[in-house]
Backbone as a chain_set.jsonl record, in Angstrom:
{"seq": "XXXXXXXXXXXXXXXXXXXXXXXXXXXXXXXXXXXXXXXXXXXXXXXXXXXXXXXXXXXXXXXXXXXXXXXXXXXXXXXXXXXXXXXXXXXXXXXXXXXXXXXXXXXXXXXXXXXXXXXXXXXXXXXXXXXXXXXXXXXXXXXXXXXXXXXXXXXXXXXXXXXXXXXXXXXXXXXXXXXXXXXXXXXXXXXX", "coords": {"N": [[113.236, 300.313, 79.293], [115.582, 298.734, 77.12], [117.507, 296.121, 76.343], [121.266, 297.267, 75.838], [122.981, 297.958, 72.815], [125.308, 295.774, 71.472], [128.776, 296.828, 71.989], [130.776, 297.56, 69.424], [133.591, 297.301, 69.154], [133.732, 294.923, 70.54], [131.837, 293.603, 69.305], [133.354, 293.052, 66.817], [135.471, 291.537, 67.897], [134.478, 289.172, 68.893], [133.589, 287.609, 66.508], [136.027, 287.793, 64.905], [137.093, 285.977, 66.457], [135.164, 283.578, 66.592], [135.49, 283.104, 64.258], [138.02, 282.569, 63.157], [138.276, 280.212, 65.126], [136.699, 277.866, 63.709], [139.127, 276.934, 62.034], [140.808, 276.291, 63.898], [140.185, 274.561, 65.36], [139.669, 272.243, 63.655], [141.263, 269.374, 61.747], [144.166, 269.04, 60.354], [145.141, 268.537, 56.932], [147.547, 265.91, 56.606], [149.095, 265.146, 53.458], [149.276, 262.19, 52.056], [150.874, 260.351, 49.27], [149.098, 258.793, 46.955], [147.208, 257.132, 48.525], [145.422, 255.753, 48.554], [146.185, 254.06, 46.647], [144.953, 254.227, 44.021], [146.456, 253.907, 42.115], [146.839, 251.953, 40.769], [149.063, 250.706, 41.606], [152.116, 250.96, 43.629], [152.989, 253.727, 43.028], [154.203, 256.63, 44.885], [155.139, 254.981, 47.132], [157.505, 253.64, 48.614], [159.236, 250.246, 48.834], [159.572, 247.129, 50.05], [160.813, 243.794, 50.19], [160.234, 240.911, 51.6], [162.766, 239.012, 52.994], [162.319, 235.862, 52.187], [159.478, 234.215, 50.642], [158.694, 235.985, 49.782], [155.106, 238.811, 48.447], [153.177, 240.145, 47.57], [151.725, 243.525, 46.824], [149.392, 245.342, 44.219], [146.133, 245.278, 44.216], [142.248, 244.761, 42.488], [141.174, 244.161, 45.469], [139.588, 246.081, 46.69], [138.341, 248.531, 49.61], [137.555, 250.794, 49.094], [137.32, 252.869, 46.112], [139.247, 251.635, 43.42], [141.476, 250.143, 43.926], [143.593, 248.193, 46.294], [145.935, 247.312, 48.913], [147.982, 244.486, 48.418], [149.083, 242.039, 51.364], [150.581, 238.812, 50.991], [152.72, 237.342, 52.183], [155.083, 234.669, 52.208], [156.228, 233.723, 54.24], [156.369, 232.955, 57.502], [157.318, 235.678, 60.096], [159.016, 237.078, 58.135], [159.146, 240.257, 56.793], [156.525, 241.575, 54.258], [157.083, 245.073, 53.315], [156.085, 248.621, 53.005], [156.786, 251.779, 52.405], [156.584, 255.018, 53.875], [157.283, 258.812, 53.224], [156.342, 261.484, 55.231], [154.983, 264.788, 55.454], [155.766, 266.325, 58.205], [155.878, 268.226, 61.431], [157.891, 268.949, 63.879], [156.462, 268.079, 67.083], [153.895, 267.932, 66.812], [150.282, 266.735, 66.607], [149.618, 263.784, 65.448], [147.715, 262.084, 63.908], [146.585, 258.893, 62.441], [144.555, 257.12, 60.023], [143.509, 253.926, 58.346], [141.95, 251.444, 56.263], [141.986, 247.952, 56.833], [141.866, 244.291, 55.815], [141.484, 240.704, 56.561], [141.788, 237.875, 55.453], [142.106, 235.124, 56.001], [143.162, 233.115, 58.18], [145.821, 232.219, 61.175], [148.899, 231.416, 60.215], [149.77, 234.793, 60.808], [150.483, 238.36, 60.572], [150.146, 241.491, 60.805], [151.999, 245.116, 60.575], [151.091, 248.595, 61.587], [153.909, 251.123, 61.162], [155.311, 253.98, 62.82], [157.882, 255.922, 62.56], [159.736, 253.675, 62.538], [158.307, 252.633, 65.434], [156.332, 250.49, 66.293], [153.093, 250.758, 65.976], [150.46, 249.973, 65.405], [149.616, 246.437, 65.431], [148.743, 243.712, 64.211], [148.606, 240.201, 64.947], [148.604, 237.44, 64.563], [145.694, 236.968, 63.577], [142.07, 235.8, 63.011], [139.784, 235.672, 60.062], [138.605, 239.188, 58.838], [136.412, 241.717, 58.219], [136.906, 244.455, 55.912], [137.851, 247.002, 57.661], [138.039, 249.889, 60.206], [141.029, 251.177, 60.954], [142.839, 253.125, 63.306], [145.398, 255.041, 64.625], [147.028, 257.29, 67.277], [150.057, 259.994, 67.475], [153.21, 261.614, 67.829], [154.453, 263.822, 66.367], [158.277, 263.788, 65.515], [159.763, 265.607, 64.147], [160.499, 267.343, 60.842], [159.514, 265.406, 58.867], [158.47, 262.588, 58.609], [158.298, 258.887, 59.107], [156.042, 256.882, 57.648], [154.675, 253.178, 58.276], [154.242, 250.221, 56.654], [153.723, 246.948, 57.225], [154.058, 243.562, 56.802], [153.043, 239.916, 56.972], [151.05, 236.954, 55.813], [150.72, 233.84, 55.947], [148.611, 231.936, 55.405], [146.776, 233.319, 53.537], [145.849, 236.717, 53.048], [146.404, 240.26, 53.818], [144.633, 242.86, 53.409], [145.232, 246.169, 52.561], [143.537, 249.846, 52.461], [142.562, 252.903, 51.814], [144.086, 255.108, 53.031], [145.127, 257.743, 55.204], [146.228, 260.321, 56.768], [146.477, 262.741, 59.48], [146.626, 266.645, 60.666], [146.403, 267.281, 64.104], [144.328, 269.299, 66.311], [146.211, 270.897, 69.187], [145.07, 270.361, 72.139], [145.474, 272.708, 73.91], [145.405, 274.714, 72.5], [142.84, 274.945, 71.978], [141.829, 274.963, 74.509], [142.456, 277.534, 74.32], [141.266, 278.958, 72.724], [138.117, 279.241, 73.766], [139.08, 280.159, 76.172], [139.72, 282.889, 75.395], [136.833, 283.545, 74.314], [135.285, 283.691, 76.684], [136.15, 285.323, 78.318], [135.868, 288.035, 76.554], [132.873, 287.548, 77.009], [132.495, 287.792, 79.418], [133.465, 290.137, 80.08], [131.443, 291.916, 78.506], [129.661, 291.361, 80.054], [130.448, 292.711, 82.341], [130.404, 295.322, 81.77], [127.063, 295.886, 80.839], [125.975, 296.018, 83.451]], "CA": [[114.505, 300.47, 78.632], [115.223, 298.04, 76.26], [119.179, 295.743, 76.357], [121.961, 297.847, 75.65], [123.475, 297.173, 72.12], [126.653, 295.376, 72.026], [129.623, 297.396, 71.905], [131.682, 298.07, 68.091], [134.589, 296.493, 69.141], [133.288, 293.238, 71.345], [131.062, 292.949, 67.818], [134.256, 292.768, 66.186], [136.271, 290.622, 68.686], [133.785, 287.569, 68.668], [133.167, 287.572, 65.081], [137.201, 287.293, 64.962], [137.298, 284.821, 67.258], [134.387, 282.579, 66.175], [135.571, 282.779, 62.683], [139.243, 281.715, 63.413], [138.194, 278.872, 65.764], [137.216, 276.515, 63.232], [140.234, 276.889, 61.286], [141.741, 275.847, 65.173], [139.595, 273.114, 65.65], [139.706, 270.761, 62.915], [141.999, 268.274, 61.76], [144.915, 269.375, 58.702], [145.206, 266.921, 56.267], [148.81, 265.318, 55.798], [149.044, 264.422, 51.992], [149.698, 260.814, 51.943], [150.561, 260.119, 48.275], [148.661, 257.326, 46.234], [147.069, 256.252, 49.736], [144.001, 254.67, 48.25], [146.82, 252.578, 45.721], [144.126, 254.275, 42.667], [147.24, 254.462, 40.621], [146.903, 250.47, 40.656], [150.54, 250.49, 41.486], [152.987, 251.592, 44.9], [153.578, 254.662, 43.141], [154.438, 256.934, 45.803], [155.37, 254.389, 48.304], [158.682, 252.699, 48.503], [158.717, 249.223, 48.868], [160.954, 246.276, 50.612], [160.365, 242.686, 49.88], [160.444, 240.272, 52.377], [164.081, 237.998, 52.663], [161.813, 235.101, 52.134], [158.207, 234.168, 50.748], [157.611, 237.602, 49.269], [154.243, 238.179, 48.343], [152.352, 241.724, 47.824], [151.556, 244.249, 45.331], [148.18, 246.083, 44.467], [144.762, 244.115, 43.01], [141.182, 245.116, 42.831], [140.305, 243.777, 46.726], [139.371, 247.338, 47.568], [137.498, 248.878, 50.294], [136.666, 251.915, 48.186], [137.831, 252.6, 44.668], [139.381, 250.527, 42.388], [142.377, 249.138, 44.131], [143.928, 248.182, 47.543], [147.38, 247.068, 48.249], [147.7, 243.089, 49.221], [150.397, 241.157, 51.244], [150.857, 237.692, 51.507], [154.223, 236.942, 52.222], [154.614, 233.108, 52.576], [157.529, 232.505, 55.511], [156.449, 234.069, 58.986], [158.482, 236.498, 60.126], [159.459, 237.549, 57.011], [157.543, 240.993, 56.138], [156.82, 242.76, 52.904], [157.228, 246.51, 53.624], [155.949, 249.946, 52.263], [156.633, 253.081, 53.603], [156.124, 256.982, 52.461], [157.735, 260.009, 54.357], [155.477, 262.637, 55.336], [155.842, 266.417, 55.685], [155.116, 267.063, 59.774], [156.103, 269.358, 62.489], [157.601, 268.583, 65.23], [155.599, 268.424, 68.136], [152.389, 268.029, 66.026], [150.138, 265.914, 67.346], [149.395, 263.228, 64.123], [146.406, 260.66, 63.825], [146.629, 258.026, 61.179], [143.79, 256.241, 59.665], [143.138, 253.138, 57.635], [141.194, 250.404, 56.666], [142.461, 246.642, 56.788], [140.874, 243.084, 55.761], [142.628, 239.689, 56.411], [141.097, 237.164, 54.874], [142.342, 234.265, 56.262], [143.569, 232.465, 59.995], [146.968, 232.496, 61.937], [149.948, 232.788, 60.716], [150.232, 236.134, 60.163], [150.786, 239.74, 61.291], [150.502, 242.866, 60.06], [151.855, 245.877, 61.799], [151.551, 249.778, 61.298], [154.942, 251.999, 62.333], [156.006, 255.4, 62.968], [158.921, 256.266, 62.524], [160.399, 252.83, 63.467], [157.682, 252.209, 66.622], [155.058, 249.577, 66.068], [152.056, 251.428, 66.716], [149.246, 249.209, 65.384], [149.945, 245.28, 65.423], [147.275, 242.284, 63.939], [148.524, 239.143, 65.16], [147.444, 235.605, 64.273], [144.016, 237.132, 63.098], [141.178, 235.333, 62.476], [139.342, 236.715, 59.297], [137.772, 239.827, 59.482], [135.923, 242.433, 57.066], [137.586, 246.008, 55.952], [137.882, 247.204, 59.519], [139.106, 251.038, 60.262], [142.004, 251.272, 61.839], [143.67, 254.08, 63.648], [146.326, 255.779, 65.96], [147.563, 258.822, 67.28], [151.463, 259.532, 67.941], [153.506, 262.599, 67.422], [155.878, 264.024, 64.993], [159.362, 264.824, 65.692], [160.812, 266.707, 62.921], [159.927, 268.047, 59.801], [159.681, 264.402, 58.183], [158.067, 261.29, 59.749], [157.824, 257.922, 58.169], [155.107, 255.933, 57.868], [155.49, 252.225, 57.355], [152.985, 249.041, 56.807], [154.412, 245.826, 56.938], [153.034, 241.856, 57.373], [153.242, 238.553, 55.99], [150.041, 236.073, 56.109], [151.474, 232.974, 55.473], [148.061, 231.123, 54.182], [145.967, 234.212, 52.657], [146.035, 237.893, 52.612], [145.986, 241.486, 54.421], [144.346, 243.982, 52.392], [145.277, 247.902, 52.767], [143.035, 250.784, 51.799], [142.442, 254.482, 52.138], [145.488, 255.534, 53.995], [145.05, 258.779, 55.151], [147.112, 261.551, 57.865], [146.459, 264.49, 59.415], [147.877, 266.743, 62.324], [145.176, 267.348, 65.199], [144.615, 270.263, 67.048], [146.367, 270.93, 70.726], [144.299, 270.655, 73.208], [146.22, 273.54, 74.942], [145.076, 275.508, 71.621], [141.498, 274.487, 72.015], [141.722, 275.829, 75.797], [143.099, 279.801, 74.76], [139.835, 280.001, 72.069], [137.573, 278.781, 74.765], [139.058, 281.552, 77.523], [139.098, 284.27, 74.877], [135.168, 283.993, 74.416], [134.473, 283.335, 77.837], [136.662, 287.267, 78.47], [134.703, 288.883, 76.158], [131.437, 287.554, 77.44], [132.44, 288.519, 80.94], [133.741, 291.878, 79.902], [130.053, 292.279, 78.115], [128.572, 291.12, 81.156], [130.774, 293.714, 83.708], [129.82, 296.496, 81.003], [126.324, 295.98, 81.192], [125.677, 296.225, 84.787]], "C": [[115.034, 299.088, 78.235], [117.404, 297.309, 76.442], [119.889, 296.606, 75.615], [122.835, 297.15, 74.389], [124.973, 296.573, 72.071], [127.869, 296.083, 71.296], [130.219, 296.94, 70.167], [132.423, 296.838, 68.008], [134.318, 294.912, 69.943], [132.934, 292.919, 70.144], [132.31, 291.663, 67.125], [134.911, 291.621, 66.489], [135.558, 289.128, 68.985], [134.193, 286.971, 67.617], [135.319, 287.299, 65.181], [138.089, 286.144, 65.488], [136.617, 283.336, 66.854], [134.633, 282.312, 64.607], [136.997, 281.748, 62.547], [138.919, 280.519, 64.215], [137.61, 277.504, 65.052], [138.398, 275.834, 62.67], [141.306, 275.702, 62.87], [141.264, 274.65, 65.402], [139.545, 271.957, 64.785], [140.926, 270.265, 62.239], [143.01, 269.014, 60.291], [145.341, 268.23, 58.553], [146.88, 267.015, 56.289], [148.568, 264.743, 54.215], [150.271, 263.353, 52.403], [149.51, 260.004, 50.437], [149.951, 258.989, 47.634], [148.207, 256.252, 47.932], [145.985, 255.154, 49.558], [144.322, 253.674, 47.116], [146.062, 252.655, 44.316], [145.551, 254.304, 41.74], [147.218, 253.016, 39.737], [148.323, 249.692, 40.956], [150.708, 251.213, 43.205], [153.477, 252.577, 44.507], [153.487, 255.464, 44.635], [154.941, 256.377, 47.466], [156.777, 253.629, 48.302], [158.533, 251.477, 49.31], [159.994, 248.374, 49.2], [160.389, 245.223, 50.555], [161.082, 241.977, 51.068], [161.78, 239.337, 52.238], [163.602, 236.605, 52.048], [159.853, 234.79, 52.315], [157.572, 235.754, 50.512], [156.434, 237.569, 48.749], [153.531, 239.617, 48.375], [152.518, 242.261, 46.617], [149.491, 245.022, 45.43], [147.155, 245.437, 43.732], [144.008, 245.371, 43.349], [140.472, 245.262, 44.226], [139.917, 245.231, 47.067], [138.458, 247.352, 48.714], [136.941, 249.874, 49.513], [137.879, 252.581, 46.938], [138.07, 251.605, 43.751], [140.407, 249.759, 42.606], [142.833, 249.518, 45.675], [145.623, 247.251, 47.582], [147.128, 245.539, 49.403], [149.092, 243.032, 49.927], [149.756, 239.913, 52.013], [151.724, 236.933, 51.911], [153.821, 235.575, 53.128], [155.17, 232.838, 53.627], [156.285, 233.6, 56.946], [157.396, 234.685, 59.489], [159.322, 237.234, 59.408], [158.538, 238.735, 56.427], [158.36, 241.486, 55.147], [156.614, 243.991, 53.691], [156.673, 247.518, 52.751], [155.902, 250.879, 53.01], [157.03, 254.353, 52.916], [156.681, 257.821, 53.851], [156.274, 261.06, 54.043], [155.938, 263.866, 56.016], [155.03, 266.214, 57.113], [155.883, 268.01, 60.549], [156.085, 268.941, 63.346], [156.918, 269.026, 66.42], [153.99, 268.319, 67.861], [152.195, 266.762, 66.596], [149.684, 264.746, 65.802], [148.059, 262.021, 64.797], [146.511, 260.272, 62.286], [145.784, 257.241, 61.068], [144.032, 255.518, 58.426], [142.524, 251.971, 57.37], [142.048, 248.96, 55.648], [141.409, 245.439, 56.499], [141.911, 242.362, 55.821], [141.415, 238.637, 56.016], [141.365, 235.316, 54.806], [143.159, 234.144, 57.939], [144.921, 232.416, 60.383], [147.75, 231.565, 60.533], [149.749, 233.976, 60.368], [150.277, 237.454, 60.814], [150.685, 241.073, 60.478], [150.543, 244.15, 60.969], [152.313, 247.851, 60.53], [152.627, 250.525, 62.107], [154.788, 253.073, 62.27], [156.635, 255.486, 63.475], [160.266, 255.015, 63.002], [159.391, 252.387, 64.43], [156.492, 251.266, 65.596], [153.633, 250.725, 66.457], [150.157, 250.446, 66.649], [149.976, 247.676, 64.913], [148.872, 244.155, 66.003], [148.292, 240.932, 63.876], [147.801, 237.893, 65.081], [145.866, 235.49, 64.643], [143.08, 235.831, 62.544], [140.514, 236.061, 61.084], [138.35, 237.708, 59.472], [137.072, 240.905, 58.147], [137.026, 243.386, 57.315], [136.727, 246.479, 56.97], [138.719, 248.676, 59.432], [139.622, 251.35, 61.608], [142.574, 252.819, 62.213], [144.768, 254.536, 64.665], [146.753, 256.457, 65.978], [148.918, 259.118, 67.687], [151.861, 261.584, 67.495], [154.742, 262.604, 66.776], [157.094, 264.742, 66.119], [160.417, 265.15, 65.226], [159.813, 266.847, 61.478], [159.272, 266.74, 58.593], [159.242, 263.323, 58.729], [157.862, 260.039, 58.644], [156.598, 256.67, 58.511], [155.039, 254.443, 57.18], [154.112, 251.121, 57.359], [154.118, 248.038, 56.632], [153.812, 244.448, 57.449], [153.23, 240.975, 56.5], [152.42, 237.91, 56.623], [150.524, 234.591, 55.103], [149.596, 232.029, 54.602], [146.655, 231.844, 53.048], [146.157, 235.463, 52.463], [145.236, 238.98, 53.748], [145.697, 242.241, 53.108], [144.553, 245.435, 53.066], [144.946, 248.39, 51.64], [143.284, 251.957, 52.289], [143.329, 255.037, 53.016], [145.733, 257.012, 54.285], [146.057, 259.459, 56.578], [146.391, 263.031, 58.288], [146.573, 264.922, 60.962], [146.467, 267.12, 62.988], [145.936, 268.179, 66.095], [145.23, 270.166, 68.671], [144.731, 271.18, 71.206], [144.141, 271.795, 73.897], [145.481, 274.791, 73.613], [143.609, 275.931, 71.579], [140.944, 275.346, 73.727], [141.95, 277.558, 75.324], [141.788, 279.805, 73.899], [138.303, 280.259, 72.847], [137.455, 280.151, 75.516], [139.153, 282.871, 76.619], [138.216, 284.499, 74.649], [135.29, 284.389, 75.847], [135.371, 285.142, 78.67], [135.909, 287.928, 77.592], [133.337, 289.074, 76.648], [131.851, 287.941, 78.724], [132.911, 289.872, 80.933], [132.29, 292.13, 79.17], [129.1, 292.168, 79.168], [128.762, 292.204, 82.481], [130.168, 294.668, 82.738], [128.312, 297.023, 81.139], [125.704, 296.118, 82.399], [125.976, 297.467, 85.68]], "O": [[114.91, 298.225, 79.104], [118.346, 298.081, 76.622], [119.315, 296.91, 74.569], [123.373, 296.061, 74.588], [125.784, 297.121, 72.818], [127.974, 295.941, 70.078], [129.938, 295.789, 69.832], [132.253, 295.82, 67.337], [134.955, 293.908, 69.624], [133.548, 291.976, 69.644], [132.346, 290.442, 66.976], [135.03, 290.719, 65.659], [136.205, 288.12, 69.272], [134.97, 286.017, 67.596], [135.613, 286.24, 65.735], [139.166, 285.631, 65.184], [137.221, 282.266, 66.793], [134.057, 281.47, 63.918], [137.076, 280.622, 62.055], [139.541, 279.566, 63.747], [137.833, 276.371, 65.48], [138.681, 274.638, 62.733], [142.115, 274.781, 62.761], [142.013, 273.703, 65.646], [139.391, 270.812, 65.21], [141.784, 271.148, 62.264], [142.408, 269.448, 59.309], [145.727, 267.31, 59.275], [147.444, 268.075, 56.019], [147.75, 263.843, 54.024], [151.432, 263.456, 52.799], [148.549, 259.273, 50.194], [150.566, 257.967, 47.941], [148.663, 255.175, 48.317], [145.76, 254.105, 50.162], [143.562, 252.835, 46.632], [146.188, 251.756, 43.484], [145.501, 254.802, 40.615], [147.458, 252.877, 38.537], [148.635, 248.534, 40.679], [149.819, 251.78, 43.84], [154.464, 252.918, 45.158], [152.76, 254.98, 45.503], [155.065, 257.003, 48.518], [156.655, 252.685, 47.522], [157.85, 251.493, 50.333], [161.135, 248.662, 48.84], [159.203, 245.341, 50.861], [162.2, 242.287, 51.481], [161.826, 238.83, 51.117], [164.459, 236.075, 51.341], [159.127, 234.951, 53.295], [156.564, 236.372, 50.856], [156.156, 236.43, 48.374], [153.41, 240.116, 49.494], [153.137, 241.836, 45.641], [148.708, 245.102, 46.377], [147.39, 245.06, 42.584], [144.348, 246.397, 43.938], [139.544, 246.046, 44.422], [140.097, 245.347, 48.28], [137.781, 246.345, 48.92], [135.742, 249.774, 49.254], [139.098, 252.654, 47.087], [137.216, 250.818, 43.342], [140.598, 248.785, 41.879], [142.632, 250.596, 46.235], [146.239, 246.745, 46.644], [146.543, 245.407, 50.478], [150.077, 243.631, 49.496], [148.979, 239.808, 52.962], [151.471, 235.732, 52.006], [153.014, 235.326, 54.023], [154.837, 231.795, 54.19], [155.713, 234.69, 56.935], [158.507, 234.184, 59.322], [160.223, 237.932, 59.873], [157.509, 238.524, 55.786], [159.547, 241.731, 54.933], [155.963, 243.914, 54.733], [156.804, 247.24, 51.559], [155.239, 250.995, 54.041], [157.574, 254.615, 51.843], [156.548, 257.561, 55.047], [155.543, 261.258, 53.072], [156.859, 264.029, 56.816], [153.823, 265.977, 57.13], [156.691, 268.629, 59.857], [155.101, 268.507, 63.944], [156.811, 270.214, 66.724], [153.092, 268.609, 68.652], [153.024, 265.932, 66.97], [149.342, 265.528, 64.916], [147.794, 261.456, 65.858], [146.522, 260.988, 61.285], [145.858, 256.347, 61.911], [144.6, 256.075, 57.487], [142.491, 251.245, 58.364], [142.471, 248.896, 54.494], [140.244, 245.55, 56.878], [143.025, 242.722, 55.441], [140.242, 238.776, 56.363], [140.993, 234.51, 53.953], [143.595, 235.082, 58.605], [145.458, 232.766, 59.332], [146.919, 231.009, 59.814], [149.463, 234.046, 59.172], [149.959, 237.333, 61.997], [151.365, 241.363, 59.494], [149.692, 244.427, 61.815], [153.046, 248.175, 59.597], [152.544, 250.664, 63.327], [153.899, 253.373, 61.474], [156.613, 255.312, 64.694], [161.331, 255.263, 63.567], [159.53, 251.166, 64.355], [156.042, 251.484, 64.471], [153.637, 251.386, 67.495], [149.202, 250.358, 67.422], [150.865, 247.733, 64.063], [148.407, 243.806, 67.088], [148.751, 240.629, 62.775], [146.693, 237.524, 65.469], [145.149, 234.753, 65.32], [143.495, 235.021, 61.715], [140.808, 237.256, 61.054], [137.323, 237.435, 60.094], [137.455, 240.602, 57.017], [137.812, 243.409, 58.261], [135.511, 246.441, 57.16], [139.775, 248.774, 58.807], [139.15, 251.617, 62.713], [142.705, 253.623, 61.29], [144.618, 253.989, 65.758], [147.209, 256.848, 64.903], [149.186, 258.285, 68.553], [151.106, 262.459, 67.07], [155.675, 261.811, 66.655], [157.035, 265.609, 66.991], [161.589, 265.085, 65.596], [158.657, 266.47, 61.286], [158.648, 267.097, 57.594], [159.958, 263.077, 59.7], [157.358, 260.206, 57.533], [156.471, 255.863, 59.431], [155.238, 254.276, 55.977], [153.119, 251.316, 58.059], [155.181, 248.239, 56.046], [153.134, 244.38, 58.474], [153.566, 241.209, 55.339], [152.526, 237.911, 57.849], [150.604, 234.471, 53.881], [149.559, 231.643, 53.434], [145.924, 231.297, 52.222], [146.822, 235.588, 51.434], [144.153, 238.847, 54.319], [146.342, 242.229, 52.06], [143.966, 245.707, 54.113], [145.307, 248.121, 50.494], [144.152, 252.124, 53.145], [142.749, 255.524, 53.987], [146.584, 257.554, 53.579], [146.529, 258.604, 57.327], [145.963, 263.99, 57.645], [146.608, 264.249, 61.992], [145.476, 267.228, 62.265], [147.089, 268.174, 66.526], [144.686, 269.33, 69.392], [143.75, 271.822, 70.831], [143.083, 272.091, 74.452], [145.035, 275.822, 74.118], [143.227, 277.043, 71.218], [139.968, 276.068, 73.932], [141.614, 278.543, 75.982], [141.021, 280.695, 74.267], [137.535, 281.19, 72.606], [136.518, 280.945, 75.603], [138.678, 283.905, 77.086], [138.051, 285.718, 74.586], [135.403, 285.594, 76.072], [134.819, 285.816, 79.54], [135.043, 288.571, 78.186], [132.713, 290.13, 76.753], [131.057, 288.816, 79.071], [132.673, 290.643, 81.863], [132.015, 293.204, 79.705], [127.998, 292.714, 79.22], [127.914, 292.531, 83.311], [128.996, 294.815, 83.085], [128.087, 298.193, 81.447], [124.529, 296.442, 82.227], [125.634, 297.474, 86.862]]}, "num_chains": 1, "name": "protein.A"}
């Protein structure tokens, strides 16, 4: 006697399960407008010039495409700024990637925020290639801002590909997990 086929509804209840769980597991994009700077311009980004030794704007230096956004702001301590709101949800968990080049030796700084917090901060770098950067933080409210800001007093930060997106709970990742692992043990008391 030959395994017993698997029940109608278990069929069903996997197949419902394993279909929805990628949707649960991978990453939703945030749209982060004009993040790769192809417009050749800060459209989409609003922009604050340093009090002193301003120094930024968008060239060719890319990492990938056709343009990347520079700053060189001449004083120390003095940053150029750009920063874009993004649609989130509070409580969402967010990861932000991008890739950076500095292209010259101390002074200088360049730091990524949210919402106000420092979250990534390049201090009196040495030079380095387009390097990808990231960090993870969470949203709280419907709106989060994302900011870049730095001044390299004797060469240049380059920003590229500037991307967002919200990342699954963990806690979400646990219930698709224990709803297989009930089916397969209700298929496994059934059979016996």
């Amino acid at each position: 006697m030959g395994p017993r086929p698997i029940p109608r509804f278990l069929a069903l209840s996997v197949l419902v399960l394993a279909l929805s769980a990628p949707g649960v597991v991978s990453a939703t994009p945030i749209p982060v407008v004009n993040g790769g700077f192809e417009t050749g311009s800060f459209a989409g980004w609003t922009t604050s010039a340093a009090g002193s030794g301003s120094l930024f704007g968008v060239d060719g230096n890319q990492f990938n495409g056709i343009a990347a956004a520079f700053f060189g702001g001449t004083t120390a301590g003095s940053y150029d700024s750009i920063s874009q709101n993004l649609p989130t949800v509070a409580g969402q968990q967010i990861e932000v990637s991008f890739w950076l080049a500095n292209n010259g030796g101390p002074d200088n700084n360049f730091q990524a925020l949210w919402n106000g917090v420092v979250m990534t901060n390049v201090l009196n770098a040495s030079p380095f290639g387009y390097t990808r950067m990231t960090f993870s933080t969470f949203a709280t409210g419907p709106s989060s801002v994302l900011q870049f800001r730095a001044y390299q007093v004797p060469a240049f930060f380059f920003l590229d590909d500037v991307s967002a997106s919200a990342v699954p709970e963990p806690a979400t990742l646990t219930l698709v997990g224990a709803g297989l692992a009930m089916v397969a043990r209700h298929y496994r008391r059934r059979r016996t």
